[in-house]
N, C-alpha and C positions, 0 to 999 in steps of 0.2 A: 600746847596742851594746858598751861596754865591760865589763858588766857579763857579755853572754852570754860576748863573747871570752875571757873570763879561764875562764869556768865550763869554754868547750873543753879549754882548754889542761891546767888539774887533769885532767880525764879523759885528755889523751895521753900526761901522765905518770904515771898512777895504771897504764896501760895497760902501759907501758915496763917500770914497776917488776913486774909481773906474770909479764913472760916468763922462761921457764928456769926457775921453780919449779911444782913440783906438788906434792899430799899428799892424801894421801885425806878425802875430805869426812865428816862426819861424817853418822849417819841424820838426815832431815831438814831439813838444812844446804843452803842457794841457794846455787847460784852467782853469782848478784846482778845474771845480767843481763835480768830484765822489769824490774826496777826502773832501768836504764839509761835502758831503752827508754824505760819512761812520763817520762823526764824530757827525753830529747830529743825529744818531741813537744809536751811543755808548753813548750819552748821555742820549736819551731816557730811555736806559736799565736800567742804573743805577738810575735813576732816580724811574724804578719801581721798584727794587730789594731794593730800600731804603723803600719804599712805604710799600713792602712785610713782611719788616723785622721789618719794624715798626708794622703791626697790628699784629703778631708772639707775638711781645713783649709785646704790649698790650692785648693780649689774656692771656699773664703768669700773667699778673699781677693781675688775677683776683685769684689767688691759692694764693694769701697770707693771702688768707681770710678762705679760703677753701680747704678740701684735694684734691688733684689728681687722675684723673681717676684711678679705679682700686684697691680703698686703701680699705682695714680693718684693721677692730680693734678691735680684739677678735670676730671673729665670724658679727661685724654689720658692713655693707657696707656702708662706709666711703666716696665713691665717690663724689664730688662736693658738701659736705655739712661741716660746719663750727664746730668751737667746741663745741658750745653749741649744736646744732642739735646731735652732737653725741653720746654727753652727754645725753639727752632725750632719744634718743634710749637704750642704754644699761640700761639708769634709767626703761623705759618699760622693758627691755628684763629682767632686772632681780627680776621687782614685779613680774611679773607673771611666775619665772621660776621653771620648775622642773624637774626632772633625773628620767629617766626611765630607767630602768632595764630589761635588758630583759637575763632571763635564761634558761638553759637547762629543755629540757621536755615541752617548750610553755610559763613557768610560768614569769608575767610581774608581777612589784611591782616598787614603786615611792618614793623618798625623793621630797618635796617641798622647794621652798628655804626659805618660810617662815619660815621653821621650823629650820633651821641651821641658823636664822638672816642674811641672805644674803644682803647685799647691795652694794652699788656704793661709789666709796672713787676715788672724782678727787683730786691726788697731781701733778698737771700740768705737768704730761707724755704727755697727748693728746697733750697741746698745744708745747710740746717742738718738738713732731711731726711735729705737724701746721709748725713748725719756721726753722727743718730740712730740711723737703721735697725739691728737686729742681724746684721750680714754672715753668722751663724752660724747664723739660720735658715729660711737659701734655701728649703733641702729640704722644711719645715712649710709655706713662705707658698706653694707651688705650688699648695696645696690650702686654701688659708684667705688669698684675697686679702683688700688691704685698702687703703680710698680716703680720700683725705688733701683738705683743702679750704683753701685761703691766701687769706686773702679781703685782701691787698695785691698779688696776679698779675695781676688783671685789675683795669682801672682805667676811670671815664668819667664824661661828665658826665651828672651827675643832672640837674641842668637841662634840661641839651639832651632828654633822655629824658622827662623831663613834660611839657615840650613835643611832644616824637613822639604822647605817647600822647592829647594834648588834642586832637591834630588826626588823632587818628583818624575814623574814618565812626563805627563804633561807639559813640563818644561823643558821636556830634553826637546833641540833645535829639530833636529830627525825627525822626531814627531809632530812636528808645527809645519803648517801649512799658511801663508800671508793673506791676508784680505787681500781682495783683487778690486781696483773701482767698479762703478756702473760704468756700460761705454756704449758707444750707438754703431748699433748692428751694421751689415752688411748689406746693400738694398738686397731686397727680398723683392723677386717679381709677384708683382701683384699687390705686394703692399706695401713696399717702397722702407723706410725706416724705424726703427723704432729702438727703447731702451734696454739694454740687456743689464739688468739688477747685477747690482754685488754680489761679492762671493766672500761671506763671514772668515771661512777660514780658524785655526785651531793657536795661532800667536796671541799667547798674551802676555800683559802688560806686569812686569813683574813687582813693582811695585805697589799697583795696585791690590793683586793677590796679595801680598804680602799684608797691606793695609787690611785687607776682608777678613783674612785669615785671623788677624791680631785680636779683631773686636769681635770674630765669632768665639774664639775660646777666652776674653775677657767675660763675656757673659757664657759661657758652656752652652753655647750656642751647636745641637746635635750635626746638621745638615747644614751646607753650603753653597746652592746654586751660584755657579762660576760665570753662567749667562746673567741672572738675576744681580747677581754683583757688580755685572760690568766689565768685568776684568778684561776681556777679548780687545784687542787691537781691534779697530775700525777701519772700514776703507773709508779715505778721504772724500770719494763722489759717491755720492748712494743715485739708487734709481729715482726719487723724488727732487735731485738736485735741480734747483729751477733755470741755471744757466744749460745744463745738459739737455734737458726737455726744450727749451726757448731752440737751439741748435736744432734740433730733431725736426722741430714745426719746422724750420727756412728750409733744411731739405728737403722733408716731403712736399713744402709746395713747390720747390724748383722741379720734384721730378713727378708731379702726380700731372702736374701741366702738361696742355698739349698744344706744340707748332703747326700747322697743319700750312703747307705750303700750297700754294695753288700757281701750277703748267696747264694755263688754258682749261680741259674739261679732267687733266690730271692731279691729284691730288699726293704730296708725301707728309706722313706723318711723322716729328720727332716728337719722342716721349721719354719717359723714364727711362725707360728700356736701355736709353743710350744714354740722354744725359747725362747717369748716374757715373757713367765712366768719365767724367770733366769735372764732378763737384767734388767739393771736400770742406774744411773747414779750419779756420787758424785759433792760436792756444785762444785766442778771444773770444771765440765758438762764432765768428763771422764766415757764413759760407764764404768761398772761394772757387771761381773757376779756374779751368786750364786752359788757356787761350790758345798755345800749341794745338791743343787737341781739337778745339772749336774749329781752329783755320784747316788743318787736317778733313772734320766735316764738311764741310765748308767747298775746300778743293776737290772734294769725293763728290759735292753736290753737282759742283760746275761742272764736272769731267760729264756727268750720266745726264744733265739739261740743258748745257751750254752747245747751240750747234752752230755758232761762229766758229767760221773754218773751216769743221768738220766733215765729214760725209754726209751727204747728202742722201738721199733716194727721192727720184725724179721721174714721174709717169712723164714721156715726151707726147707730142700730138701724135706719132707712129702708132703709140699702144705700146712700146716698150717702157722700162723702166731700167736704168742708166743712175750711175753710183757718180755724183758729182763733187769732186774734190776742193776744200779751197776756197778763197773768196776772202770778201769782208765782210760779208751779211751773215747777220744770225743774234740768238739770244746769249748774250756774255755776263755773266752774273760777277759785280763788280767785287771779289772777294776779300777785300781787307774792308771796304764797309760793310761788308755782310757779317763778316765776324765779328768787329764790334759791337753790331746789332743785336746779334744772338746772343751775345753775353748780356747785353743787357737786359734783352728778355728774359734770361735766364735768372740771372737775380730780382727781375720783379715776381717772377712767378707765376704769370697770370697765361689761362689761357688767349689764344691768340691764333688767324684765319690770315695767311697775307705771302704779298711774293717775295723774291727774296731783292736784292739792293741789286738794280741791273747797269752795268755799264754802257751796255749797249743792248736794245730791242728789237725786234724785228714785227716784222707787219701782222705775221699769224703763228701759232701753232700749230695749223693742220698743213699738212700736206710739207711735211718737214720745215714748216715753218714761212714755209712759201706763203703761202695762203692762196688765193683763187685770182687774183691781180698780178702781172705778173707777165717780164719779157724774157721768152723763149730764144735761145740762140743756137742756131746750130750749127758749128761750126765744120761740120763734116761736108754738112748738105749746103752750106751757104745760104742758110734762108732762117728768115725768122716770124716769130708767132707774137702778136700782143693781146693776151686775155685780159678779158677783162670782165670781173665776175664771173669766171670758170667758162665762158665764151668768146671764141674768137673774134678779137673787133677791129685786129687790122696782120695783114702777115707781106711779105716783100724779102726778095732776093739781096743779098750785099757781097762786098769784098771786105773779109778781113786780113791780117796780119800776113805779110810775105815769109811763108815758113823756110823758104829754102835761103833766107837770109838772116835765121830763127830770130824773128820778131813775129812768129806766130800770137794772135790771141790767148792769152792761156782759159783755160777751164775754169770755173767756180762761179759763186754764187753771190752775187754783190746789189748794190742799188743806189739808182741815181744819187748824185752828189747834188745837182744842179741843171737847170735848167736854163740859154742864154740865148739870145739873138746877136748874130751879126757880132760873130766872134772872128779872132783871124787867130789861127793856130802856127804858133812863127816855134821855129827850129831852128838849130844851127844854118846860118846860111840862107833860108827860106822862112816865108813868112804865107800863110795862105788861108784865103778869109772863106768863112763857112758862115751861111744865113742860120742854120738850126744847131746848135752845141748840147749836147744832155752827156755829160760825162758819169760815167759810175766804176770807172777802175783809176785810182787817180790820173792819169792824162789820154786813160783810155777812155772811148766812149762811141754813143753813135752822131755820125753828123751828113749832112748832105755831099756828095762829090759830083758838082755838073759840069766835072773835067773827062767824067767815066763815059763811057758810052755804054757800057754792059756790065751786069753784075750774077752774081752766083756763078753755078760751072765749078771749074778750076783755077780761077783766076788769080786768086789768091797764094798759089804754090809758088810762081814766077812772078805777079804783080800783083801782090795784094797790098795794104797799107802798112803802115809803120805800127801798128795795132789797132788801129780803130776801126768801126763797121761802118764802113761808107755805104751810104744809101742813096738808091734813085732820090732827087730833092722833092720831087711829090709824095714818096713815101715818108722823107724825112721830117715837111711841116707836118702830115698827118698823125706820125707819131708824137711829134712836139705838141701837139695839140692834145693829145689825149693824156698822154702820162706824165705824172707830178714829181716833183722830187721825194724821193724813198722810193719809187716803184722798183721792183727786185728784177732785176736781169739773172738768168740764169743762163750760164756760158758752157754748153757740154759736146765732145766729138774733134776736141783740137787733138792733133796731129803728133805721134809720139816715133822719136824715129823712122820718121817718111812714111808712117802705116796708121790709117785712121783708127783712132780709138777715142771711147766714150770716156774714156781715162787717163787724160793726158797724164806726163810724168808732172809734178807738181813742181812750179817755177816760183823764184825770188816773192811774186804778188803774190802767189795764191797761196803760200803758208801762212796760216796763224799768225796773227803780229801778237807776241805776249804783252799780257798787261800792263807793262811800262814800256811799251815801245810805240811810238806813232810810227801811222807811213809818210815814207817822205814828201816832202811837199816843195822844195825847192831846185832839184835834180833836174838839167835840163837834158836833151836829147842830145844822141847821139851825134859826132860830126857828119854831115854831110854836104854835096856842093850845092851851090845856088841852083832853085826852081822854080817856076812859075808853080802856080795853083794847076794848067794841065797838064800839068807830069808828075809821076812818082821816083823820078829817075835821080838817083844820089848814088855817091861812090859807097866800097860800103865801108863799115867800120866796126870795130872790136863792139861786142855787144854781150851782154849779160841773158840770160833767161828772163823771155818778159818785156827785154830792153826795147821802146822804139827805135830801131836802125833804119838802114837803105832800104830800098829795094830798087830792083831793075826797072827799067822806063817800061810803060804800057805798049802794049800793043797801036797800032796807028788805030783799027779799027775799033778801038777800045776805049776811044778819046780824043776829043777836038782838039786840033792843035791851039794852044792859048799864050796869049802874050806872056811873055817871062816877065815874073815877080823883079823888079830891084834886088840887087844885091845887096843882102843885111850888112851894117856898118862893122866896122870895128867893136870886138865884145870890150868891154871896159869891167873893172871889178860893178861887184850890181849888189843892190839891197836885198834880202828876204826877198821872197814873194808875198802878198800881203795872210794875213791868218785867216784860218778860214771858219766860214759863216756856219753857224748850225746845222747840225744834218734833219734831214724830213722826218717830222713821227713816221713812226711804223719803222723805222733806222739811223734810229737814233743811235750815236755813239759820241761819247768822250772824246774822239780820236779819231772822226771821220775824215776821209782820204782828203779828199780836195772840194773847195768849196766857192761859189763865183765872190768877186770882191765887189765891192760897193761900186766901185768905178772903174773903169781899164779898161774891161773883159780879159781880165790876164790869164789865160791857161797855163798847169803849171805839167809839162813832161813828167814821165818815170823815169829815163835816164839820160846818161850824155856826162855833160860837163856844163859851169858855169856863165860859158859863152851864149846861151842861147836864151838865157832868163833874160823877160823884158828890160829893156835899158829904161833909164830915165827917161822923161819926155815922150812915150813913145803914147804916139794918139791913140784916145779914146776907141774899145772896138779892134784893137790890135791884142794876140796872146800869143805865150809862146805855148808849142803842143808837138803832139809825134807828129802833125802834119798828117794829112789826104789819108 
């Protein structure tokens, strides 16, 4: 102010000094008064900007009395009131304070602060506030409040307060209920698996509460959400758990997939439906099958498509239809590799069109597996049929097995092992060569006999073979000529207690061989005496069901008389028979009966003893067999 004063007073005498003279200005020459001007206005300004700044200051100075707009303190608005006034306040705020609780399920419950000894404890925090704040920026904090927390304001017993909150309802055990995890459902038809979420649950964590409670009534904090807080126990797997979900996915594809098996123009499907009852899953959430349970399906599968062995049904050329027992042809589903298969389709997951792992095949599925190719035998009538593509393309009278020495033929349903020339079918004691050999029951089969002179009839009852189908030898190349190895013989009409039937009683050959059983392949034939190839005539001998034994010598008219065979040497111990050669597509088996050997032509008998296996040395074209 002294400053302007002085600056007036220069101009009143600068003013003074002016009057009473004049003189003529010069061109361009000011009179000098805008520049007067602009300078008592720059005065003016300052002038008020001093003014301004003065009442600014005087406005601060009323905050050293009192807080600043915008303040708290713990929770009580502080603005424009002094220490003591704020004091007053929290002293109300906290006679009359209490914490509500508010929990799951609706339920509300309160501590009082009376009862924890709650009170107000100033150790001049407020005022050291008071003496901090910048009194000078009222004007800012109007719009940028700001909350301050003295955690020595409010004071109480923590004790008393764990105790409040021990005897809450909330914590009585009675009333708490546990989280339960997320877990993976129960297949659900139709949609197979999925996550069933957590279950919250009403246990909580008492410490925690404890902690929430402490710092709600440190600041008089009115309300307590107990969820908001955290307090609740957790289940350890929620429904978002990523190993849980990862588990869920491998089961639905093991069980959304589909097996579709294929029987010829038959089709079965495995799906979820079933699977679900094999799958599961270990603590490492790796699915896991139950292989029991697979092999269990598995043996269900083979029972209801497997018709090796089984029963038959058999349209004969008659026009009847005849239930054929027995055999060794048929479709046998190889079941311990089928089940490891299925398992492992089962953990890749993938759809999948296919048949199942077979042991052994057969030539068709229609016509019970027969298919349209195919040697009819009838063992009632003595005669037989050779179709060929569902037409007959050769048929002929025979003798089979001498049933009244029971080496009957048995029943059932089998197919060629092999096909041989200029075989000699040697037995205990005899030895006897045959130009046509096609065996298909192991040492049963059909071959030429041009020691017979007549075939079909009855002949077979008193003089028929040791089981094989002797055939006129013009019949015999013809059928040699037409059918391959695998062609299916079917054997129906042998003889059941002295009375013809289409169902014989079922003998040692024609049951089922189980899965780990082969048929035998080195069993030679029964004893009997030395014979030429024209006679069937041997003493008889203890025989089995099936067994080749004796039979009585032919009738004269039934048979040329023919030079008698050598008498076979002394048996000696003897090697195996050799192993036998793979069976024909269309019967195939793991375990096919009897099969020709690379050299020999060794025929290998169904029964006997080991007297009658080929000896060493024994020429090329020589076998041992049931003979005639």
């Amino acid at each position: 102010m002294a400053e302007v004063q002085e600056t007036t007073a220069q101009a009143q005498e600068q003013n003074v000094q002016s009057r009473g003279r004049s003189r003529a200005r010069k061109p361009g020459e000011s009179d000098g008064s805008a520049g007067k001007v602009l300078k008592v206005l720059g005065c003016v300004v300052l002038v008020g900007a001093l003014g301004a700044g003065g009442a600014y200051a005087a406005v601060a100075q009323k905050y050293n009395n009192v807080f600043l707009p915008g303040t708290s303190i713990n929770g009580v608005d502080a603005s424009e009131k002094s220490v003591e006034e704020v004091k007053n306040l929290i002293n109300q705020g906290a006679t009359e304070y209490r914490l509500s609780l508010e929990e799951r399920g609706g339920n509300t419950e309160e501590i009082a602060g009376d009862a924890v000894g709650i009170q107000t404890v100033f150790d001049g925090s407020i005022e050291k506030l008071l003496a901090e704040q910048n009194k000078y920026t009222w004007l800012s904090r109007k719009k940028n409040p700001q909350s301050f927390t003295i955690d020595t304001v409010i004071d109480f017993d923590e004790s008393a307060l764990y105790r409040e909150i021990g005897a809450l309802s909330c914590m009585d055990r009675a009333n708490q209920t546990s989280p339960e995890n997320a877990y993976i459902s129960d297949y659900i038809n139709g949609e197979g698996y999925k996550v069933i979420p957590e279950t919250e649950g009403t246990a909580i964590d008492e410490t925690k509460l404890q902690e929430a409670a402490y710092n709600a009534m440190l600041n008089l904090q009115p309300v307590l959400v107990l969820d908001e807080a955290g307090v609740y126990k957790e289940a350890a797997v929620k429904q978002d758990d990523p190993g849980l979900n990862a588990t869920v996915e491998k089961l639905n594809k093991a069980c959304v997939m589909n097996i579709t098996y294929k029987f010829g123009d038959e089709t079965e499907v495995l799906n979820g439906d079933k699977i679900h009852e094999w799958i599961g899953f270990d603590e490492a959430g790796n699915v896991t099958v139950n292989e029991a349970m697979v092999a269990e399906y598995v043996k269900d599968l083979a029972s209801r498509r497997d018709t090796y062995g089984g029963v038959k049904q058999f349209k004969t050329t008659s026009g009847s239809t005849v239930e054929v027992k027995g055999g060794t042809y048929g479709w046998r589903i190889n079941q311990k590799d089928e089940t490891a298969q299925l398992i492992s389709l089962i953990q890749a997951g993938d759809d999948v069109e296919r048949e199942p792992i077979y042991k052994q095949t057969a030539a068709s599925r229609e016509n019970s597996g027969i298919g349209n190719t195919y040697v009819e035998v009838n063992l009632g009538d003595q005669h037989l049929y050779y179709y060929k593509d569902g037409k007959i393309a050769l048929e002929s009278d025979f003798v089979s097995g001498n049933t009244s020495r029971g080496m009957g033929t048995p029943n059932g349903v089998y197919s060629v092992a092999y096909k041989q020339r200029n075989a000699t079918l040697r037995g205990q004691n005899y030895a006897t060569p045959v130009s046509y050999w096609m065996p298909f029951n192991n040492g049963i089969g059909f071959h030429d006999a041009n020691w017979r002179g007549s075939f079909g009839g009855t002949i077979y009852k008193t003089n028929g073979s040791h089981g094989c189908i002797n055939m006129p030898p013009s019949k015999a190349k013809e059928l040699y000529g037409m059918i391959d190895q695998g062609c299916v013989v079917v054997c129906y009409g042998a003889t059941a207690n002295g009375k013809r039937s289409a169902e014989a009683a079922p003998v040692a050959e024609t049951t089922a061989v189980p899965e780990t059983t082969a048929a035998p392949e080195t069993t030679a034939a029964a004893a009997v005496t030395p014979a030429g190839p024209g006679s069937d005539n041997s003493s008889p001998a203890p025989a089995g069901p099936g067994a080749q034994t004796t039979a009585p010598a032919a009738p004269a008219t039934e048979a040329a008389p023919q030079p008698a065979a050598p008498a076979a040497a002394p048996a000696a111990p003897q090697p195996a028979a050799p192993a036998a050669a793979p069976a024909a597509p269309g019967g195939a088996s793991t375990d096919a009966p009897v099969a020709a050997p690379d050299s020999g032509n060794v025929v290998v008998v169904p029964g006997g003893d080991q007297s009658s296996v080929v000896q060493p040395g024994t020429p090329a074209g020589e076998a041992a067999g049931p003979g005639m």
